[in-house]
Backbone atoms as SQL, in Angstrom:
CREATE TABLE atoms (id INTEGER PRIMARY KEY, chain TEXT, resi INTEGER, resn TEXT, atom TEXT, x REAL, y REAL, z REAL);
INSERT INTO atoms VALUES
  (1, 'A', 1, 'UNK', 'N', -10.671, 0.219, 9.545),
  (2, 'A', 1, 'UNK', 'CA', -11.774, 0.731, 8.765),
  (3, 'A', 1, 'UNK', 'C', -11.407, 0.667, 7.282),
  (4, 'A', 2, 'UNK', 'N', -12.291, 0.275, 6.545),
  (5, 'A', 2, 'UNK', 'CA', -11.932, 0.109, 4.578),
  (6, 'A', 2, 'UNK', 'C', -12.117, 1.263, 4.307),
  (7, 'A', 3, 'UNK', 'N', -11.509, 2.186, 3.297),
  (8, 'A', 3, 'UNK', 'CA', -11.526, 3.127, 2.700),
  (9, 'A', 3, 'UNK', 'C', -12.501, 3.126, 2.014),
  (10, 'A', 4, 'UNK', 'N', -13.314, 3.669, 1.774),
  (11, 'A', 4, 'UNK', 'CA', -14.765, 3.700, 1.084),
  (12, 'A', 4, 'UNK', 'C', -14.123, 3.944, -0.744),
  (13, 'A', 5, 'UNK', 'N', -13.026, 4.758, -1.086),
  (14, 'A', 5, 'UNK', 'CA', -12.385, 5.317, -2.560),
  (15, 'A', 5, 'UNK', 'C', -10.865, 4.470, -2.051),
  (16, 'A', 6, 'UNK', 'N', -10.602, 4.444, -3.157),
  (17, 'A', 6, 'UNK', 'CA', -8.886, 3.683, -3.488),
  (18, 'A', 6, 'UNK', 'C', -8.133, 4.872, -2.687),
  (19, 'A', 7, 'UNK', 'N', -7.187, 4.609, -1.673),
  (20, 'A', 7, 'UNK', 'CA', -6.273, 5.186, -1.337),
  (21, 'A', 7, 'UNK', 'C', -5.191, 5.882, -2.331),
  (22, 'A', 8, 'UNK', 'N', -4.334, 6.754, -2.208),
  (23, 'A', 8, 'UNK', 'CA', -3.251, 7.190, -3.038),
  (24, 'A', 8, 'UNK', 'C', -2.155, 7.511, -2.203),
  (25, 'A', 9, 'UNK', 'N', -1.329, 7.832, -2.710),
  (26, 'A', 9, 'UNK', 'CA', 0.119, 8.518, -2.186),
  (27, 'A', 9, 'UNK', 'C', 0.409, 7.948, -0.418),
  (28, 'A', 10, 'UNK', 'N', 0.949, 9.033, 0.205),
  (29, 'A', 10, 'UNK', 'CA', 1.692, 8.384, 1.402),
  (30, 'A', 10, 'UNK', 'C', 0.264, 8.058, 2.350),
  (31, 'A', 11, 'UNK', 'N', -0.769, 8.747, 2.376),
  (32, 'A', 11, 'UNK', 'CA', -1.931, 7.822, 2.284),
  (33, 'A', 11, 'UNK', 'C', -2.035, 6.306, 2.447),
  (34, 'A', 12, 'UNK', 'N', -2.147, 5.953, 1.080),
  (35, 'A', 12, 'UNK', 'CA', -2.064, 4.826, 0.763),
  (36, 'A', 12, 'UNK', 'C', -0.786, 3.478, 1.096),
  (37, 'A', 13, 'UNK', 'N', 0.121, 4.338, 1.046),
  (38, 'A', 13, 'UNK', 'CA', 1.734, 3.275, 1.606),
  (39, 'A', 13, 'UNK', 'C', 1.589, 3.225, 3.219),
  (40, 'A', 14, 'UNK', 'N', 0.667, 4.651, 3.554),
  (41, 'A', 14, 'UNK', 'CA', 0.766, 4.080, 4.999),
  (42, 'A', 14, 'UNK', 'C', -0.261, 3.089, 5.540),
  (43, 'A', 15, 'UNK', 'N', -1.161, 3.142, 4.572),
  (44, 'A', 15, 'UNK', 'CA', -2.281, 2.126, 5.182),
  (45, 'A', 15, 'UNK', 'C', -2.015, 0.546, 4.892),
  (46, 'A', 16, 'UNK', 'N', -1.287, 0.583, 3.539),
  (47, 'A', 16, 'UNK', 'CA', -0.986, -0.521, 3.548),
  (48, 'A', 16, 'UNK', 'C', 0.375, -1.120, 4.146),
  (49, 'A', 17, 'UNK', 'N', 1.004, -0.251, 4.526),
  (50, 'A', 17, 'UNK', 'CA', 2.061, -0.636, 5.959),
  (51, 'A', 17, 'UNK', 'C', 1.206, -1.351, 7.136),
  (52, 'A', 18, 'UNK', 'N', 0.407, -0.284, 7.320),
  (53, 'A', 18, 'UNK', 'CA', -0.079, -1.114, 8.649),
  (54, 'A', 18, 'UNK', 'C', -1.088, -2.152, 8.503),
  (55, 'A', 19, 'UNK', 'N', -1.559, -2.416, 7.349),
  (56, 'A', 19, 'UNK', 'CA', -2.102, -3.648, 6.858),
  (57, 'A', 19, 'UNK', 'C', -1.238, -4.925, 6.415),
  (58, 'A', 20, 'UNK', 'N', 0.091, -4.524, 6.142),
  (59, 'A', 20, 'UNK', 'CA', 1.248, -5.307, 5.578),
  (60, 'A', 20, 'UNK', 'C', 1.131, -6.835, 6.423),
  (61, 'A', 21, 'UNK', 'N', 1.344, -7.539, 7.621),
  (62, 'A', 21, 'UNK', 'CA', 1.140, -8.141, 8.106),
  (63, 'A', 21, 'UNK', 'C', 0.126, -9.364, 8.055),
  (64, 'A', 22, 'UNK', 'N', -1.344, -8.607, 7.739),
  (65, 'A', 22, 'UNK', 'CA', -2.421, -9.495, 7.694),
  (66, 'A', 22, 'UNK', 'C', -2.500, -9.856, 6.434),
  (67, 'A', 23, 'UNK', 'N', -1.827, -9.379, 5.143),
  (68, 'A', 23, 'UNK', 'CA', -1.892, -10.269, 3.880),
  (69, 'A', 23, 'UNK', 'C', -2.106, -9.510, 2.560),
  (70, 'A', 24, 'UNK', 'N', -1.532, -9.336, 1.385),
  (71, 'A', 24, 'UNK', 'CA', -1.794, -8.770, 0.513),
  (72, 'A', 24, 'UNK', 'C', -3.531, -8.490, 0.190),
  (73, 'A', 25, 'UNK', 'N', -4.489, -9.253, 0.349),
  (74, 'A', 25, 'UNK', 'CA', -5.886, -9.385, 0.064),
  (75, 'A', 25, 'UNK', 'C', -6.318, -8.366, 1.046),
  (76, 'A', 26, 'UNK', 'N', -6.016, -8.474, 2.486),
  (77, 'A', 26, 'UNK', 'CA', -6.669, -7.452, 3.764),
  (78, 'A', 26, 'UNK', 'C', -6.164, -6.255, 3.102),
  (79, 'A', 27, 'UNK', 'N', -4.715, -5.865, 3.070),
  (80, 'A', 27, 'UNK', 'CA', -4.301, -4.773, 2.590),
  (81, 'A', 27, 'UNK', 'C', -4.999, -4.351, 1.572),
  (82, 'A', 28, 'UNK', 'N', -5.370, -4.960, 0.269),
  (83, 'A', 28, 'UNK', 'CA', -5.792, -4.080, -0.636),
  (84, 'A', 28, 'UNK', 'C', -7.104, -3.871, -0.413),
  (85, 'A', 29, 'UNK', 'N', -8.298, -4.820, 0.657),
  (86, 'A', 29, 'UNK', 'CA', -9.392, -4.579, 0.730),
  (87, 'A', 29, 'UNK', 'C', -9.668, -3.270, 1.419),
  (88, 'A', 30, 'UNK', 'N', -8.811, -2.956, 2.719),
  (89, 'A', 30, 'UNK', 'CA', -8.339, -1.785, 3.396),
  (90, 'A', 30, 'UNK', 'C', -8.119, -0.428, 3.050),
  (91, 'A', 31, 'UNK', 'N', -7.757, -0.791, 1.900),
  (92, 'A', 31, 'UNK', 'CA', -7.011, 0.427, 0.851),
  (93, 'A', 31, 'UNK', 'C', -7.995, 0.639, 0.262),
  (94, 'A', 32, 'UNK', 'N', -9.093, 0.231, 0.156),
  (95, 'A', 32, 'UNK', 'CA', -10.176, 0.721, -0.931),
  (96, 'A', 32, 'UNK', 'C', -10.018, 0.311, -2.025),
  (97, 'A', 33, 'UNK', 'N', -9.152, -1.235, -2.351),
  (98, 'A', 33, 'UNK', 'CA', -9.053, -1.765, -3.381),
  (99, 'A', 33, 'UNK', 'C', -9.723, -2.744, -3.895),
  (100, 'A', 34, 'UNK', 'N', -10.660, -2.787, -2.844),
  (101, 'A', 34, 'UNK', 'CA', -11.264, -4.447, -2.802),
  (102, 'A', 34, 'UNK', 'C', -10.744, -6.041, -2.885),
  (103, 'A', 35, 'UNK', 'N', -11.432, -6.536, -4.324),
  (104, 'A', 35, 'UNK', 'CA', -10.190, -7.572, -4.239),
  (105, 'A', 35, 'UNK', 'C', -9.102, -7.164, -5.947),
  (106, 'A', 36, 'UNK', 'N', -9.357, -6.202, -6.181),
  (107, 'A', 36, 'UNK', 'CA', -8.550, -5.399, -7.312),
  (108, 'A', 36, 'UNK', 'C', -6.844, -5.263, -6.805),
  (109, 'A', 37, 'UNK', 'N', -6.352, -6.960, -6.599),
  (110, 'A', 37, 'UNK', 'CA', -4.833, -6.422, -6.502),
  (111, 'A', 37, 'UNK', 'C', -3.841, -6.123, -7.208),
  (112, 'A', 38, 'UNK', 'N', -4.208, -6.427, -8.604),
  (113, 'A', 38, 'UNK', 'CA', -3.054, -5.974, -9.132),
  (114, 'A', 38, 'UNK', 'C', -2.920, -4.018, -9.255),
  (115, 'A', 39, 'UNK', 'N', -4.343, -3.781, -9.145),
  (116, 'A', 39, 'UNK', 'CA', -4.527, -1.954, -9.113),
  (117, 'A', 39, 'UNK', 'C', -4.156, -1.575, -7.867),
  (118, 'A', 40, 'UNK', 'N', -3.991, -2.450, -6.825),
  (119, 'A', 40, 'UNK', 'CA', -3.899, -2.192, -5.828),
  (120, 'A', 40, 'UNK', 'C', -2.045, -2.040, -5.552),
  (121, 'A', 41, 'UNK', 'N', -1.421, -2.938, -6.023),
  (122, 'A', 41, 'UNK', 'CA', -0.001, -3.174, -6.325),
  (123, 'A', 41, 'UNK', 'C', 0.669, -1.925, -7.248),
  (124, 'A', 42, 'UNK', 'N', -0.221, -2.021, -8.587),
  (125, 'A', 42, 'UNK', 'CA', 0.467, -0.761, -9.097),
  (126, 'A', 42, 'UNK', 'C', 0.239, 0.605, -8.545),
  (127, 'A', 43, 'UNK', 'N', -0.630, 1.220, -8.068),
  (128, 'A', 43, 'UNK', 'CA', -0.817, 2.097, -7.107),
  (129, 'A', 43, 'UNK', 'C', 0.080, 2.220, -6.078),
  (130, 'A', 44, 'UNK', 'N', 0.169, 1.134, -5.128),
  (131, 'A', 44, 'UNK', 'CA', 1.440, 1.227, -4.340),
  (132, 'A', 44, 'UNK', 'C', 2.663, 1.450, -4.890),
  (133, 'A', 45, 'UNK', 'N', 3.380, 1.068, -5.886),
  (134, 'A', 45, 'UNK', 'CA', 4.347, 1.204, -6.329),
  (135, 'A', 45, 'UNK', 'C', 4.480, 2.458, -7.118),
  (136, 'A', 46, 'UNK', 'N', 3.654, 2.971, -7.662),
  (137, 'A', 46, 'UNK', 'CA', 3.070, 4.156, -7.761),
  (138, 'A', 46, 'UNK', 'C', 3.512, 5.298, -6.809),
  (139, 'A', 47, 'UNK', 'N', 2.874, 5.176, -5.886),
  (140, 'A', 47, 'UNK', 'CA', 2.953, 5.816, -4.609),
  (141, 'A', 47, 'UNK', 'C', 4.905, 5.691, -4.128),
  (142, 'A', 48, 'UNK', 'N', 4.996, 4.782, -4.092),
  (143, 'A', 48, 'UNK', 'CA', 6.875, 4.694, -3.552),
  (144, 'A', 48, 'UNK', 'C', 7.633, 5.628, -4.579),
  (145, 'A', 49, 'UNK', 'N', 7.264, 5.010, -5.671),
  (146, 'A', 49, 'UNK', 'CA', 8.524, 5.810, -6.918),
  (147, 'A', 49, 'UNK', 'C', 7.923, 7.546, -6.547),
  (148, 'A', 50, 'UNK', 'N', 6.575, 8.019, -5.880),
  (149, 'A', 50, 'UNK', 'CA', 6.576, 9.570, -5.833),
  (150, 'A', 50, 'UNK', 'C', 7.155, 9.799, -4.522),
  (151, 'A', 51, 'UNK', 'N', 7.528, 8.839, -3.753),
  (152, 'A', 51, 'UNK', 'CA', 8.342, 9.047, -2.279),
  (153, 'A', 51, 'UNK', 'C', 9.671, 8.858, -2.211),
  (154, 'A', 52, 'UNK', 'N', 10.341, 8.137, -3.726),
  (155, 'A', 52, 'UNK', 'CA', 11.356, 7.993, -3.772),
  (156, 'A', 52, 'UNK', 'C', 11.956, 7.071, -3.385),
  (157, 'A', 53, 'UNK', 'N', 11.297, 5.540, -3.091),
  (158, 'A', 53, 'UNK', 'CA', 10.786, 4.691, -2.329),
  (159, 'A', 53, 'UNK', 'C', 10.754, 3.408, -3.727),
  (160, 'A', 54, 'UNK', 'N', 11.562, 2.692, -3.270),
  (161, 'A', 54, 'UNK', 'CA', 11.339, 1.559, -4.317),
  (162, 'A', 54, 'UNK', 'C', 10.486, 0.008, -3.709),
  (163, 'A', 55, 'UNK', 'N', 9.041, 0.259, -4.448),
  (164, 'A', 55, 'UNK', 'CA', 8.132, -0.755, -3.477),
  (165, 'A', 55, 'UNK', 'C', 7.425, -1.734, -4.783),
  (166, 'A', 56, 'UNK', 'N', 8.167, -2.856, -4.578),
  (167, 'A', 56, 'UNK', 'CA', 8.261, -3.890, -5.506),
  (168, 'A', 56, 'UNK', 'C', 6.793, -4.766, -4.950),
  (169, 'A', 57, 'UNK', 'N', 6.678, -5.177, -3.586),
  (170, 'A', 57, 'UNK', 'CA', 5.744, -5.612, -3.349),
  (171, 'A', 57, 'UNK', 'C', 5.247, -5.318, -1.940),
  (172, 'A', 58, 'UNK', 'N', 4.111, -5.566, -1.525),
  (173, 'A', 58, 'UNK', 'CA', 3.742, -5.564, -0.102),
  (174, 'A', 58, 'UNK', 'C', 4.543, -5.877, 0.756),
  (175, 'A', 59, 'UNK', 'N', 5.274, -6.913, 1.041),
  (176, 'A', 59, 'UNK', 'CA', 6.512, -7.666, 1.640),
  (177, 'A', 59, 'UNK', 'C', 7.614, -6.602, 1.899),
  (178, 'A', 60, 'UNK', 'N', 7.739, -5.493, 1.046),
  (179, 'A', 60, 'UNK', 'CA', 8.674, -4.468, 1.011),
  (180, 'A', 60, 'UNK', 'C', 8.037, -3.993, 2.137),
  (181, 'A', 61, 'UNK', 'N', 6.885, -3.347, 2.425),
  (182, 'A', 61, 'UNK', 'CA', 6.665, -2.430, 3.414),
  (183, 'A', 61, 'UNK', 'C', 7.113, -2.816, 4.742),
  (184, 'A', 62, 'UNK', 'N', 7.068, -4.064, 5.035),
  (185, 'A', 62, 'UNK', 'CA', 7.114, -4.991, 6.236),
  (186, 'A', 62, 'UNK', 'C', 8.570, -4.520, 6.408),
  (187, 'A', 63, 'UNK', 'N', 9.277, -4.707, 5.897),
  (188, 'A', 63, 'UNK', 'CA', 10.794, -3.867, 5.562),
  (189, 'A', 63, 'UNK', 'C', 11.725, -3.007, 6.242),
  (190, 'A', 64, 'UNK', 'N', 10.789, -2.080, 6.055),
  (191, 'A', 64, 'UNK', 'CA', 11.182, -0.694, 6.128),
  (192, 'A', 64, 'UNK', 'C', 10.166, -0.001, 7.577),
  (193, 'A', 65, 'UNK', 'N', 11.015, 0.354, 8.442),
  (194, 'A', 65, 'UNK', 'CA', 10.409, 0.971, 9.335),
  (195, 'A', 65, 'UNK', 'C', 10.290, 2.632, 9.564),
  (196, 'A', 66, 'UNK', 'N', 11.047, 3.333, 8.430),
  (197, 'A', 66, 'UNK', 'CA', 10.393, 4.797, 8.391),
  (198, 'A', 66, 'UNK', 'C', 10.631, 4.798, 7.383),
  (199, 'A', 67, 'UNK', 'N', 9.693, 5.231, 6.381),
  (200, 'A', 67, 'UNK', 'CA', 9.725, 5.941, 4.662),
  (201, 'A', 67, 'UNK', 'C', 9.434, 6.767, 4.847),
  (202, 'A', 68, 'UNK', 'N', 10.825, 8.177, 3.560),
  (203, 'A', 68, 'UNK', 'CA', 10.395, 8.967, 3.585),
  (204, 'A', 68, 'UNK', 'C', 9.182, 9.833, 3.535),
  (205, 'A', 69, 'UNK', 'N', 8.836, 11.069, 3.932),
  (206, 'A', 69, 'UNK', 'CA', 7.524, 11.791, 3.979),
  (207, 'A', 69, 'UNK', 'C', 7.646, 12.577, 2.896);
């Protein structure tokens, strides 16, 4: 389901975890980013540095199989 508003915080890292797979574009459309990826990118990374979480790109999430909460 697309987020109708831009995702945020662990929210947002988790949706685009489980979007991680089908492609930076699905992910951010998912996220309520539309096709806005670079807002969609800084937001995520956004979101990691408040989890403590260093998330350079989508590819990172694929990564990592538990981030902190």
């Amino acid at each position: 389901m697309v987020a109708r508003q831009p995702l945020t915080g662990i929210i947002l890292v988790d949706c685009a975890k489980a979007n991680a797979a089908q492609g930076l574009k699905v992910a951010a459309r998912q996220c309520g980013y539309g096709s806005g990826l670079k807002s969609f990118l800084a937001a995520l990374q956004s979101a990691g540095e408040e989890m403590g979480v260093e998330i350079e790109e989508l590819e990172d999430l694929r990564n990592q199989r538990d981030l902190p909460q």
